[in-house]
Backbone bond lengths (Angstrom), bond angles and torsions (degrees), N, CA, C in turn:
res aa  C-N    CA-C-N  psi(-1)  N-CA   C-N-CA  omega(-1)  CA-C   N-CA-C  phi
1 X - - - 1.467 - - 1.526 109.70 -
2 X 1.409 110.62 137.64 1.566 111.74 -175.33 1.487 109.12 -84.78
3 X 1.357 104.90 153.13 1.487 111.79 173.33 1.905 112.09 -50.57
4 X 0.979 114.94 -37.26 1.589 127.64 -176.57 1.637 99.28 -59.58
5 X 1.410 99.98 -53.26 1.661 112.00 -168.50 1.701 130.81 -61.41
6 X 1.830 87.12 -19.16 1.654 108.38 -172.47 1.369 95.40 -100.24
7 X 1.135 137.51 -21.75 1.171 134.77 178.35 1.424 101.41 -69.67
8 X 1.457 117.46 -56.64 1.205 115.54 -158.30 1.874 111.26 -59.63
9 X 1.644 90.90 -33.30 1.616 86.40 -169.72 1.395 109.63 -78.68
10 X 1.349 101.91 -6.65 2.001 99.82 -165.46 1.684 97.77 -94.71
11 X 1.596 117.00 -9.15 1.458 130.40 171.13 1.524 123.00 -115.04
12 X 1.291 105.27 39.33 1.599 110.04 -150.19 1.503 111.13 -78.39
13 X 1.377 117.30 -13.68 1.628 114.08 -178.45 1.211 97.33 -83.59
14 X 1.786 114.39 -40.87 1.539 108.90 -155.62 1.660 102.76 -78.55
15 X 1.297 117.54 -36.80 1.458 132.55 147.60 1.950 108.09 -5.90
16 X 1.642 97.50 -75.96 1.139 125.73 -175.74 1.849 100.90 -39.87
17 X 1.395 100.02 -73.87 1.530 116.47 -165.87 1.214 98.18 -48.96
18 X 1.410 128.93 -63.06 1.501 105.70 -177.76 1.490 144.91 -78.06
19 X 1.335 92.50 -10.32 1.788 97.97 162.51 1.339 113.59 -80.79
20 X 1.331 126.13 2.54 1.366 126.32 161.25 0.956 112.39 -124.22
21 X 1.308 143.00 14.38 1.968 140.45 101.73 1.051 103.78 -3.73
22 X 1.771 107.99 -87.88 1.094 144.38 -126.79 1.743 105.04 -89.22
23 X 1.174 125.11 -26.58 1.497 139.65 176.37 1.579 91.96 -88.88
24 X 0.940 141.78 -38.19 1.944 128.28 -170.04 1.338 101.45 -115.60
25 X 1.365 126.83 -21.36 1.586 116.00 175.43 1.698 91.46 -73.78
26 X 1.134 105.33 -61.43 2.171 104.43 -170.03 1.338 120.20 -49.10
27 X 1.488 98.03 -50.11 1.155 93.92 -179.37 2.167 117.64 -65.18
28 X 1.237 105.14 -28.87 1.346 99.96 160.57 1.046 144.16 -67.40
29 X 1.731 108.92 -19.24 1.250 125.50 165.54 1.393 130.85 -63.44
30 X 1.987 89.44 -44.54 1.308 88.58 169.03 2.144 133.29 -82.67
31 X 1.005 101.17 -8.16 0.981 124.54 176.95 2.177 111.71 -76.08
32 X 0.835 89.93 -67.82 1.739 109.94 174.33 1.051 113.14 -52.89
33 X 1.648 100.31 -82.00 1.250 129.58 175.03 1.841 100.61 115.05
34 X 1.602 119.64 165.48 1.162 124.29 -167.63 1.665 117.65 -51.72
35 X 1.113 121.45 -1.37 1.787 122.11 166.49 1.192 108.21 -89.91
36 X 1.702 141.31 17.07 1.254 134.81 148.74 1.438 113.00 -86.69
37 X 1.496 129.12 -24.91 1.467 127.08 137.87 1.164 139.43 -108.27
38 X 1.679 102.92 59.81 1.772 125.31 -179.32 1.822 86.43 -132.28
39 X 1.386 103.90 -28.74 1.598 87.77 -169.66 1.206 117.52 94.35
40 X 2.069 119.05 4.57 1.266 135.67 -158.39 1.764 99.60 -94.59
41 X 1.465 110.15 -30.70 1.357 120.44 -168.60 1.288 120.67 -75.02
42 X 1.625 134.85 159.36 1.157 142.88 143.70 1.208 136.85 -155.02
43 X 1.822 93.35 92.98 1.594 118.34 -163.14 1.128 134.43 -39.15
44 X 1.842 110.64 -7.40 1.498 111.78 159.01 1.268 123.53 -85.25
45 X 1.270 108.60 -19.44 1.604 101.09 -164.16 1.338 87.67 -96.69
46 X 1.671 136.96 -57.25 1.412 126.64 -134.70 1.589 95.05 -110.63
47 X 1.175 134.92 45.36 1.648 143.92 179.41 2.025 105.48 -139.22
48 X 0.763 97.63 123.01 1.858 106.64 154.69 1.165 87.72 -32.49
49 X 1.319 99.49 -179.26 1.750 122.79 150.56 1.689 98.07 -93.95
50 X 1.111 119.78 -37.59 1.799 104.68 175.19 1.191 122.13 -53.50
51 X 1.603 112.16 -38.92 1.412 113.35 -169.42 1.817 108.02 -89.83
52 X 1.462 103.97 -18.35 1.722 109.76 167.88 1.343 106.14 -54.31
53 X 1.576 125.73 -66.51 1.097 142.98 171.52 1.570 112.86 -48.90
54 X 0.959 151.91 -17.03 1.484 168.68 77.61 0.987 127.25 19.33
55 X 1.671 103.71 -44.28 1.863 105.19 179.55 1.351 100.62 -108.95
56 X 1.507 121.19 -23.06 1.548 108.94 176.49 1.567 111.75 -71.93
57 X 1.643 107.73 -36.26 1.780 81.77 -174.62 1.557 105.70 -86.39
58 X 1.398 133.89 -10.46 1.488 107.50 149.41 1.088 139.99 -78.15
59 X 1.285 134.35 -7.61 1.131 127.58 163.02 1.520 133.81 -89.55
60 X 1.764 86.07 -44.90 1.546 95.67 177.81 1.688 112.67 -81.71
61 X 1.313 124.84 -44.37 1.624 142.96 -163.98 1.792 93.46 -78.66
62 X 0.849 124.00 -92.29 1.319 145.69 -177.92 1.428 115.71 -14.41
63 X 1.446 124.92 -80.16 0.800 154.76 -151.27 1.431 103.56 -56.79
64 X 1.369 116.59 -87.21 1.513 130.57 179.85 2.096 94.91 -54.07
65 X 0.653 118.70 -71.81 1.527 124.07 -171.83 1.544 98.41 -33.57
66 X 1.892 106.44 -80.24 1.744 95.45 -172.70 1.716 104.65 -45.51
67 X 1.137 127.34 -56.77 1.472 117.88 -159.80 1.526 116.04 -54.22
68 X 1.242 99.85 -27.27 1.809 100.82 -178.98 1.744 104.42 -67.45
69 X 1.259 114.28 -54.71 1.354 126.20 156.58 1.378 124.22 2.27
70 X 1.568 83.08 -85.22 1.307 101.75 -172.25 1.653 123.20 -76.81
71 X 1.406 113.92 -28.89 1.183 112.48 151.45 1.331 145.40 -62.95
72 X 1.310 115.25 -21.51 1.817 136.17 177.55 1.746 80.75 -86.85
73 X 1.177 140.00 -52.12 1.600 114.34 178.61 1.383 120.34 -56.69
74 X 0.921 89.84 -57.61 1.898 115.53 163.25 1.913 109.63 -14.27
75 X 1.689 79.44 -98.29 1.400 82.89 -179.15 1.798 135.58 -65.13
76 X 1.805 109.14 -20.89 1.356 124.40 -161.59 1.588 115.91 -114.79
77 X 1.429 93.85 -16.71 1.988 123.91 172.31 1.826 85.22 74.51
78 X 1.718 106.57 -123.31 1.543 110.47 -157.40 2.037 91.76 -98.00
79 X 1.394 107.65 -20.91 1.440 87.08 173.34 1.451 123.49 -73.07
80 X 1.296 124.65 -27.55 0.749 119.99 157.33 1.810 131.72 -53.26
81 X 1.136 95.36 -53.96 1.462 86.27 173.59 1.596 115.36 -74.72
82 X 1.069 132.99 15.48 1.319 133.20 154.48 1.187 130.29 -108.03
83 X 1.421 115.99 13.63 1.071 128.90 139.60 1.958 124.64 -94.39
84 X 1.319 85.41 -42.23 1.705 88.53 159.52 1.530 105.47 -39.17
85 X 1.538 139.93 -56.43 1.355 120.00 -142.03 1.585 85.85 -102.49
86 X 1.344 133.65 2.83 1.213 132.32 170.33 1.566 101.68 -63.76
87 X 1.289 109.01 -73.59 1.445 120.91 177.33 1.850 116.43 -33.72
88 X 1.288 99.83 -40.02 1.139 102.67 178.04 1.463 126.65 -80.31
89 X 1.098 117.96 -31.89 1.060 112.57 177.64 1.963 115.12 -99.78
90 X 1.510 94.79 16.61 1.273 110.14 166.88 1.477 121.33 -45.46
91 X 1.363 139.50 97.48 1.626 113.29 177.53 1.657 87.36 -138.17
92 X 1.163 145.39 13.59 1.373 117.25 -175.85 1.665 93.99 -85.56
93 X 1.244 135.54 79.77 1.592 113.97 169.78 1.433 84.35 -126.55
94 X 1.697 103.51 173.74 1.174 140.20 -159.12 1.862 91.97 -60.92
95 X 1.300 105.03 143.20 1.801 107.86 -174.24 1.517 82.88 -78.27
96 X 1.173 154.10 -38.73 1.392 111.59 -159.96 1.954 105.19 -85.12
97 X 1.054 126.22 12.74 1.559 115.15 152.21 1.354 110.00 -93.01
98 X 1.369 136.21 24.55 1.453 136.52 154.67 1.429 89.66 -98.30
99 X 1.241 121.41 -39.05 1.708 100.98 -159.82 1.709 112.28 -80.12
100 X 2.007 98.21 -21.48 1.376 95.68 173.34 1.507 111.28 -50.13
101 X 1.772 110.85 -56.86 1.330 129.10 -154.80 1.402 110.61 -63.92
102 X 1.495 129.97 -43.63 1.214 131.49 140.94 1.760 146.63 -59.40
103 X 1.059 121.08 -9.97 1.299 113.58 -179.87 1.608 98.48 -110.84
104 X 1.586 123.29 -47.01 1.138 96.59 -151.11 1.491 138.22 -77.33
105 X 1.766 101.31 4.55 1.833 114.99 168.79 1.789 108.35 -76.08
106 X 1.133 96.21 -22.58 1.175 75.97 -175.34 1.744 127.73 -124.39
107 X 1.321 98.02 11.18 1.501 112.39 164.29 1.517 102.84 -105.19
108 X 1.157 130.21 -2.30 1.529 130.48 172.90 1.858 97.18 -93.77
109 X 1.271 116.58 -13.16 1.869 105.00 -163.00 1.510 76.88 -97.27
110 X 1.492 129.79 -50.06 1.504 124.30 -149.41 1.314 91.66 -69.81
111 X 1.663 135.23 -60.12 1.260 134.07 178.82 1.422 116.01 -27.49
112 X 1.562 120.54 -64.10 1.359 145.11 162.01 1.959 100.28 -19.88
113 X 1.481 73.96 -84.67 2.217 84.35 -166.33 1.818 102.25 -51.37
114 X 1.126 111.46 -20.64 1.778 114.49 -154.42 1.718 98.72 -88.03
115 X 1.193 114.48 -24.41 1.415 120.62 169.80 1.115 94.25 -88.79
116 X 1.026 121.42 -72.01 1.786 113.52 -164.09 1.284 127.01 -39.61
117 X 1.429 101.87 -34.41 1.625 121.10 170.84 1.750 130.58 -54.50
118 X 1.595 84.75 -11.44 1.917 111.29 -175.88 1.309 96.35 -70.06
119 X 1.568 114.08 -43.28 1.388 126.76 -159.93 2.366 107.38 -84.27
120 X 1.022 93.22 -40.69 1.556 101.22 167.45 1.318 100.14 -169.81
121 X 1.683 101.76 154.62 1.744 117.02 173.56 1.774 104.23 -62.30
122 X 1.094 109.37 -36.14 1.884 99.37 167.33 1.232 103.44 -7.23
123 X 1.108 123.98 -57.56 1.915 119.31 -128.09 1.495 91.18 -111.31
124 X 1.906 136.08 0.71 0.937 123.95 169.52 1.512 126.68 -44.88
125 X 1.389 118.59 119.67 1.447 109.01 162.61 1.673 127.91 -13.23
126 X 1.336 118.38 124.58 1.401 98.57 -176.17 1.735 114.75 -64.25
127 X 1.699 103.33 -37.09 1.362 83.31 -172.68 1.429 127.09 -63.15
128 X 1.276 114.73 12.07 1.488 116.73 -153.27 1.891 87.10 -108.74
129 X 1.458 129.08 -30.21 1.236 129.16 -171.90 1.897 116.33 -105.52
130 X 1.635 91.80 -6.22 2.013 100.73 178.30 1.069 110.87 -59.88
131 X 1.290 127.11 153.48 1.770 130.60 175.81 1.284 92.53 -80.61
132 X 1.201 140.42 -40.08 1.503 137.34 -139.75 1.796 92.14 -126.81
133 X 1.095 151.30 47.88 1.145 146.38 155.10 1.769 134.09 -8.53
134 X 1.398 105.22 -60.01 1.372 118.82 151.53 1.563 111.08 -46.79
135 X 0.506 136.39 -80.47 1.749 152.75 -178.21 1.425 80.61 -29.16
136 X 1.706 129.53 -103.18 1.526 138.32 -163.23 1.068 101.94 -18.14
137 X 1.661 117.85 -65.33 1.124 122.70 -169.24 1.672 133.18 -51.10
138 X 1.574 102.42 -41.87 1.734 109.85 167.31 1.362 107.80 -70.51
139 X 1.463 132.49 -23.18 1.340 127.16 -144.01 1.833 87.05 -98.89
140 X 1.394 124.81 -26.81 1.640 141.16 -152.24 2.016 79.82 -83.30
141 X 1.660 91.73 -58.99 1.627 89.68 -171.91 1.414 141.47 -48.85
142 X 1.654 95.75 -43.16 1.579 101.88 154.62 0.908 142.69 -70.89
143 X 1.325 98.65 -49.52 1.708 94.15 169.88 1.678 120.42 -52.20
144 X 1.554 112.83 -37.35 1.080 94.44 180.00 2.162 123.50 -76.00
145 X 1.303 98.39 -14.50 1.498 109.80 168.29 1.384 109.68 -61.16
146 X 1.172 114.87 -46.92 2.040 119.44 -176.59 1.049 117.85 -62.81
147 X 1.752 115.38 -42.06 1.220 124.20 -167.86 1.658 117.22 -92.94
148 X 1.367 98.27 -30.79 1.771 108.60 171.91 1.325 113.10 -61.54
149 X 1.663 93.57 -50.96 1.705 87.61 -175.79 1.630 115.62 -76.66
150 X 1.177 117.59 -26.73 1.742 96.90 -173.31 1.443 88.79 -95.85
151 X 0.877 153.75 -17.37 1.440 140.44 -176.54 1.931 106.14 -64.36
152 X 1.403 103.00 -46.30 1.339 102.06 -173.67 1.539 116.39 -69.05
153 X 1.505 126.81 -26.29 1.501 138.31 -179.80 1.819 94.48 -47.11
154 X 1.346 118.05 -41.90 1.321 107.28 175.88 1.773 126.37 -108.46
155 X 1.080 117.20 0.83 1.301 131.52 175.69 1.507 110.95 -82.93
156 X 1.415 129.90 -79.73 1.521 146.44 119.95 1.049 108.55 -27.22
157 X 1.661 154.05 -47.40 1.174 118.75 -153.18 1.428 112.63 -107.69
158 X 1.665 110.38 8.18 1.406 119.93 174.62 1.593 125.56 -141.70
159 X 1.822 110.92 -45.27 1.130 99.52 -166.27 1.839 91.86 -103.13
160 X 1.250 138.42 24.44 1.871 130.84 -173.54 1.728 73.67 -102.67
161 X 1.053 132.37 -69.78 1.455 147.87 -165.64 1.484 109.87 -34.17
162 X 1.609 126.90 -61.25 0.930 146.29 122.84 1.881 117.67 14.93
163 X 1.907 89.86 -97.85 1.344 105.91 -161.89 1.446 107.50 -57.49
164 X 1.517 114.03 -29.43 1.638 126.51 179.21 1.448 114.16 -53.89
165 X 1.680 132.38 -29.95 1.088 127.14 171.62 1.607 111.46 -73.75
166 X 0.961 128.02 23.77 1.606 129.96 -174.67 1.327 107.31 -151.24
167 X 1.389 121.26 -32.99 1.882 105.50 -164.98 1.933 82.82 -134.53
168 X 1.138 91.30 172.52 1.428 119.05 168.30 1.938 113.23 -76.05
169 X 1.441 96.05 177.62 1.798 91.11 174.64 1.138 100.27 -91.78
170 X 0.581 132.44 -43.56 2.159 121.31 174.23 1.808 104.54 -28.08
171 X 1.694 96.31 -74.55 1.724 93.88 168.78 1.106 136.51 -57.02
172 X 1.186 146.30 -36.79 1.187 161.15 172.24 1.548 98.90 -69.55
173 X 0.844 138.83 -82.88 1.477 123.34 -173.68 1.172 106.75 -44.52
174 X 1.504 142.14 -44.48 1.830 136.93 166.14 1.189 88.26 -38.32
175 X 1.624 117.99 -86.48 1.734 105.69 -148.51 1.488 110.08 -62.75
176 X 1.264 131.66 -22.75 1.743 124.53 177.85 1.977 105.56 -70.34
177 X 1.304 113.72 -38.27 1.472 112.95 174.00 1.162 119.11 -84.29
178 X 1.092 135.76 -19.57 1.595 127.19 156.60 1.298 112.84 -57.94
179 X 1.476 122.39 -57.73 1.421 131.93 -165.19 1.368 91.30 -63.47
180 X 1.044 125.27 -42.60 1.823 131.08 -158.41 1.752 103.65 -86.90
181 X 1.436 124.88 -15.98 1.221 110.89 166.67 1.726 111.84 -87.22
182 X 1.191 104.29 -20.31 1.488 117.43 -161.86 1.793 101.17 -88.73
183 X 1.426 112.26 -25.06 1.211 115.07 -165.35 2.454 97.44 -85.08
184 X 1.484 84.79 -3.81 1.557 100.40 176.41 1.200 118.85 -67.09
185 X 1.304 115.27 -38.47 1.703 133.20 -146.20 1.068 84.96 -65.67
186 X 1.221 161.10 -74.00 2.049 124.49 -150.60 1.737 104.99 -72.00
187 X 1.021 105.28 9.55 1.824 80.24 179.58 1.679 81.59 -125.75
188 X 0.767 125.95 -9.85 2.040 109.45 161.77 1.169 117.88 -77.56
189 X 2.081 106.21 -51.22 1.335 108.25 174.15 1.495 140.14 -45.83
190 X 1.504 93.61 -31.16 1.317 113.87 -176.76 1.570 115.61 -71.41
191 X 1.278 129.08 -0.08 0.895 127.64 -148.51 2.099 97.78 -97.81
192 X 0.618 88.72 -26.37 1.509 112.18 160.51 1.859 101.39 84.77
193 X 0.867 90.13 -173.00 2.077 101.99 -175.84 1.803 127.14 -160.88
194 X 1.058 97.54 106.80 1.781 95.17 179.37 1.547 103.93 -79.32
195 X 1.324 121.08 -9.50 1.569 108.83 178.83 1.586 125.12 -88.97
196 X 1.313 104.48 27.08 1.636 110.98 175.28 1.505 88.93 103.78
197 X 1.892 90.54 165.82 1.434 128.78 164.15 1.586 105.49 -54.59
198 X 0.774 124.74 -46.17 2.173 122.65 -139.80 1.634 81.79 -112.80
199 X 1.314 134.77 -7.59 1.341 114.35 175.48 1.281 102.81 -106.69
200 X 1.741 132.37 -20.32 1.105 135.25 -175.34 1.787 102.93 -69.46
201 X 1.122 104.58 -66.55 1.580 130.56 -173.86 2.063 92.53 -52.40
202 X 0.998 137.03 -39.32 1.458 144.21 159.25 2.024 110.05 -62.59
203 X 1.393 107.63 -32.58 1.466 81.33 -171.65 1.634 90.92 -101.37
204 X 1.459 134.62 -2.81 1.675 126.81 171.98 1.613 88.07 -78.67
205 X 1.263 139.38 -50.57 1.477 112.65 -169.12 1.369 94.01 -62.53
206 X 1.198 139.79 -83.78 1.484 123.44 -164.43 1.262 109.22 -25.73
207 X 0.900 118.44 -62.41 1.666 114.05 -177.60 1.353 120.96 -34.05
208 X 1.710 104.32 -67.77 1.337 109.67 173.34 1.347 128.65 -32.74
209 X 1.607 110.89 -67.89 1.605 141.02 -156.85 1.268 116.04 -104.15
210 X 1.301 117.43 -14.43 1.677 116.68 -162.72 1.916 97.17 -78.83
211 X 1.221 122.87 -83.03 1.512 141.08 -146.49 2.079 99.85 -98.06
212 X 1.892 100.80 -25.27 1.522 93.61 169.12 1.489 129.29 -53.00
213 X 1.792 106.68 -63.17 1.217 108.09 -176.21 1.536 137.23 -41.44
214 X 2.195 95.78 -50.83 1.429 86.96 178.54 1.902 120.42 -79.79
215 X 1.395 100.49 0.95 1.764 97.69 177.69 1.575 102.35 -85.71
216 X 1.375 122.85 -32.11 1.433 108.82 164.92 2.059 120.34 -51.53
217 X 0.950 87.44 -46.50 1.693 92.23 -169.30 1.445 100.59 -74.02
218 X 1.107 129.46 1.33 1.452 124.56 151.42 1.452 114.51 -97.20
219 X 1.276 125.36 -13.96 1.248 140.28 174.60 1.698 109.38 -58.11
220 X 1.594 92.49 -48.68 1.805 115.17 178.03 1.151 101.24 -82.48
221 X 1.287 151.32 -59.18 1.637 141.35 163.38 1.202 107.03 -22.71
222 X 1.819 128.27 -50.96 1.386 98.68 -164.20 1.872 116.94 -110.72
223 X 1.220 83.86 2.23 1.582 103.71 168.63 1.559 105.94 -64.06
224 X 1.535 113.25 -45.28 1.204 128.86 -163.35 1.940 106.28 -74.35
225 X 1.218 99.74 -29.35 2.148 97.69 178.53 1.393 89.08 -98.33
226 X 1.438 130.06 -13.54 1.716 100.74 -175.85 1.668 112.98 -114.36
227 X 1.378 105.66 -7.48 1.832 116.15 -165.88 1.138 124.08 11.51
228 X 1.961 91.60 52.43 1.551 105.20 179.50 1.425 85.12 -111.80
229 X 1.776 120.82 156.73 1.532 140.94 -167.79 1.869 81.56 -103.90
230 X 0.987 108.77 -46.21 1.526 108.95 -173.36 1.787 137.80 -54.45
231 X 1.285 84.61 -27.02 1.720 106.21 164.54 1.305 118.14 -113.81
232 X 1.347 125.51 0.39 1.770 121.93 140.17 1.160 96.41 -57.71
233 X 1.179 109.23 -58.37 2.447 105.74 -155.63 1.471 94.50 -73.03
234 X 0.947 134.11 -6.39 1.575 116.79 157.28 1.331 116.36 -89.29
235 X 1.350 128.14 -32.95 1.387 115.95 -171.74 1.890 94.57 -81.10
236 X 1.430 113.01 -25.15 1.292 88.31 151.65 1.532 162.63 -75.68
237 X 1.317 103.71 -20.61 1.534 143.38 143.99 1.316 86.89 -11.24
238 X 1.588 96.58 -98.04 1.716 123.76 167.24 1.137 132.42 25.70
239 X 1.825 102.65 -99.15 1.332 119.58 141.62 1.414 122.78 -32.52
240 X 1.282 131.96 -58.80 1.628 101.62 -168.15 1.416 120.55 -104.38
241 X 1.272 112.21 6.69 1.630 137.42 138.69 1.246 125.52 -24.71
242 X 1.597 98.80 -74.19 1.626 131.88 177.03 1.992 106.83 -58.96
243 X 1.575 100.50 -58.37 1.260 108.81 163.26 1.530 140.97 -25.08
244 X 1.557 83.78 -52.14 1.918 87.76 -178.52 1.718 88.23 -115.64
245 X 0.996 140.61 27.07 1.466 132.38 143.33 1.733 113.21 -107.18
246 X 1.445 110.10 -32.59 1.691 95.30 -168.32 1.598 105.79 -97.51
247 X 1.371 116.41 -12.94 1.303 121.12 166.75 1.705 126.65 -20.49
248 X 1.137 129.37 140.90 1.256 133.29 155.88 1.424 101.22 -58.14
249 X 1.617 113.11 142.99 1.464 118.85 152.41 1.496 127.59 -99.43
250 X 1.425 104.03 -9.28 1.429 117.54 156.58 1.565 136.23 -35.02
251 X 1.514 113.82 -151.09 1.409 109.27 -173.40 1.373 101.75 -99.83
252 X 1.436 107.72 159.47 1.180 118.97 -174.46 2.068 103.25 -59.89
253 X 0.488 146.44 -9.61 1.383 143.07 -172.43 1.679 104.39 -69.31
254 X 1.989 90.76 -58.09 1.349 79.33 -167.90 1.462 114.85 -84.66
255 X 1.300 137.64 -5.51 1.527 124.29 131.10 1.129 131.81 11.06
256 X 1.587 103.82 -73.78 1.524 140.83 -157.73 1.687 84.24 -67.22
257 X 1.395 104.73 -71.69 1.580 99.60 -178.03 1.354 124.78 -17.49
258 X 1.504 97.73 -89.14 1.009 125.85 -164.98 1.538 113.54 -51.08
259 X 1.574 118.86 -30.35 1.310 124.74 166.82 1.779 119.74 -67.61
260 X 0.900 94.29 -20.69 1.637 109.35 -178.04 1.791 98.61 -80.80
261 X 1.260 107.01 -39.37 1.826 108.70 -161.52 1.461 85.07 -76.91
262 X 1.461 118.05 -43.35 1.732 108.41 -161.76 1.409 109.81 -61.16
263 X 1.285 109.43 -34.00 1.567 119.20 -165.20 1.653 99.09 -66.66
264 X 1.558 131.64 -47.37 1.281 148.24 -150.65 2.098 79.71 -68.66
265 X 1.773 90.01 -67.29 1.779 105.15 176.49 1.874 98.92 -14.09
266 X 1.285 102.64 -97.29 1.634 138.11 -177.02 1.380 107.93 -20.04
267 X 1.526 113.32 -47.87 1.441 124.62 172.86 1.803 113.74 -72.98
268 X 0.921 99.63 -21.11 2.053 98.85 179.86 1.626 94.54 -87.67
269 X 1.093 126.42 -17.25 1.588 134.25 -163.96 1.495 90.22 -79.67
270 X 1.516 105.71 -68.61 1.461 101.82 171.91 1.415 147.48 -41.52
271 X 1.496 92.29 -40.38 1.449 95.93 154.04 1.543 137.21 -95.76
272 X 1.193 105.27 0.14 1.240 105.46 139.71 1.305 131.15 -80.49
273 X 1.102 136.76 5.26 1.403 130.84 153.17 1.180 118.89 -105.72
274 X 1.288 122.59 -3.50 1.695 123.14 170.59 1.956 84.26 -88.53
275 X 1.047 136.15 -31.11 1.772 101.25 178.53 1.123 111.23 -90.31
276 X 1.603 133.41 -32.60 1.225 130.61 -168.89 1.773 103.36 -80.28
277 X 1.441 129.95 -31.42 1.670 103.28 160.49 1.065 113.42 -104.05
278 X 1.735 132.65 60.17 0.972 154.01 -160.71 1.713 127.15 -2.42
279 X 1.002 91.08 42.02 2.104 115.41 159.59 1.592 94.84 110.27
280 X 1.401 100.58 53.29 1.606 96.27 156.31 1.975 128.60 -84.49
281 X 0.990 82.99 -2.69 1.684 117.53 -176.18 2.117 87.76 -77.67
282 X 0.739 105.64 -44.50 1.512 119.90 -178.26 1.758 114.35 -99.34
283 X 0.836 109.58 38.17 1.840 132.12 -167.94 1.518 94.85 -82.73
284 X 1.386 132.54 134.87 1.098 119.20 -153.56 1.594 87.80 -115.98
285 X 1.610 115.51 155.93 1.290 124.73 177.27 1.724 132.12 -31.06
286 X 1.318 102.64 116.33 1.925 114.81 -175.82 1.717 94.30 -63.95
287 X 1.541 129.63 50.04 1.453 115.35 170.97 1.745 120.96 -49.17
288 X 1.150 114.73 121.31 1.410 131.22 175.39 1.241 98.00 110.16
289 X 1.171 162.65 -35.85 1.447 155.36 -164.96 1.590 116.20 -40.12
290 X 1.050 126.73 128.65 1.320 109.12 -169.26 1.901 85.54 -96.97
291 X 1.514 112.78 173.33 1.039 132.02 -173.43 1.525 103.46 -91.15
């Protein structure tokens, strides 16, 4: 074994995190170019559709997916990856961890916007205010199918697996949702802002950090009773499904809101399931598990 090789396995998450930096940050770089992390860009207007399609599957598709890949070969050779496609093709679990993985992004965003909406139409659901409804709606679905599923092959399918032999799901979902909101920033940043510097740079941290973290650590809660790969990538689906369908189309402000209320939401969720399965939220490390 090479000196390069022992490093990698004795550093294998952090390994992980940056080759999927480094595969969706580059490849966006090169694609974009440096105003997708200036905050200068906006990938609808100033991209083809080839080169849109171009920067999403390298940055977003690519990235996390090859690296999970290549690291579960990496570190586990072919047993590992035969357990990888175990996981994956995992689906006999109990139907109510489909209904967790599916309902709760997006009956927690509509709840969210549907109150908020008492207060001003801002915060109406977008699909409820789009001219083209059909359209949102197919466009919400795929994307969230493309992006759930290859995103999770390396999120779930390498470094939750991983971090679980050392920390609990409380921790492990922190460090996988931080990295995982942060690993966002050129496709939030990019989104650009006429309301100043200090409100732009304020609504990408919300973005990032606000509503990610605690939906990851439920991500690891239910990954953790079903250690199926297949109902993570749906509850991720889910989420960014719900996202670009239940969204406000409004101003960026009320965004900000409403991302802030979901996150507060997401966090009472959590603790409601650390008392009601009496501190499984606090489940202490699967040491020896292979990935």
């Amino acid at each position: 074994m090479t000196t390069v090789t022992a490093f990698i396995k004795r550093r294998a998450v952090l390994t992980y995190f940056v080759l999927a930096f480094v595969l969706s940050w580059g490849s966006a770089l090169i694609v974009v170019g440096p105003g997708i992390f200036l905050g200068t860009a906006n990938l609808s207007e100033e991209l083809t559709p080839v080169l849109y399609l171009a920067a999403l599957l390298g940055s977003t598709l690519v990235g996390p997916s090859l690296s999970g890949l290549l690291m579960t070969g990496l570190v586990y050779g072919r047993a590992g990856l035969r357990s990888f496609l175990a996981r994956l093709f995992c689906w006999r679990v109990d139907v109510r961890w489909y209904a967790v993985a599916l309902l709760t992004a997006p009956l927690a965003m509509l709840a969210v916007n549907l109150a908020l909406s008492l207060t001003s139409p801002a915060y109406l659901p977008g699909i409820l205010t789009a001219d083209d409804k059909v359209s949102l709606l197919l466009a919400g679905l795929i994307a969230g199918l493309l992006i759930g599923s290859f995103e999770e092959l390396g999120w779930t399918g390498f470094a939750i697996p991983e971090l679980r032999q050392r920390y609990g799901i409380l921790t492990t979902g922190l460090i996988v949702g931080v990295v995982w909101g942060a690993w966002h920033y050129p496709a939030f940043s990019a989104s650009g802002s006429s309301s100043g510097a200090i409100m732009h740079a304020f609504t990408v941290a919300v973005l990032l950090f606000s509503f990610l973290p605690p939906y990851r650590v439920l991500m690891v809660w239910v990954y953790d009773r079903t250690q199926s790969l297949l109902v993570a990538m749906l509850m991720h689906v889910s989420l960014t499904a719900s996202t670009l369908i239940f969204q406000s189309q409004a101003v960026e402000a009320a965004a900000v809101t409403s991302d802030l209320v979901l996150a507060a939401v997401l966090w009472l969720f959590v603790a409601a399931v650390a008392l009601i399965s009496h501190g499984q939220i606090a489940r202490p490390p699967l040491r020896g598990q292979m990935a």
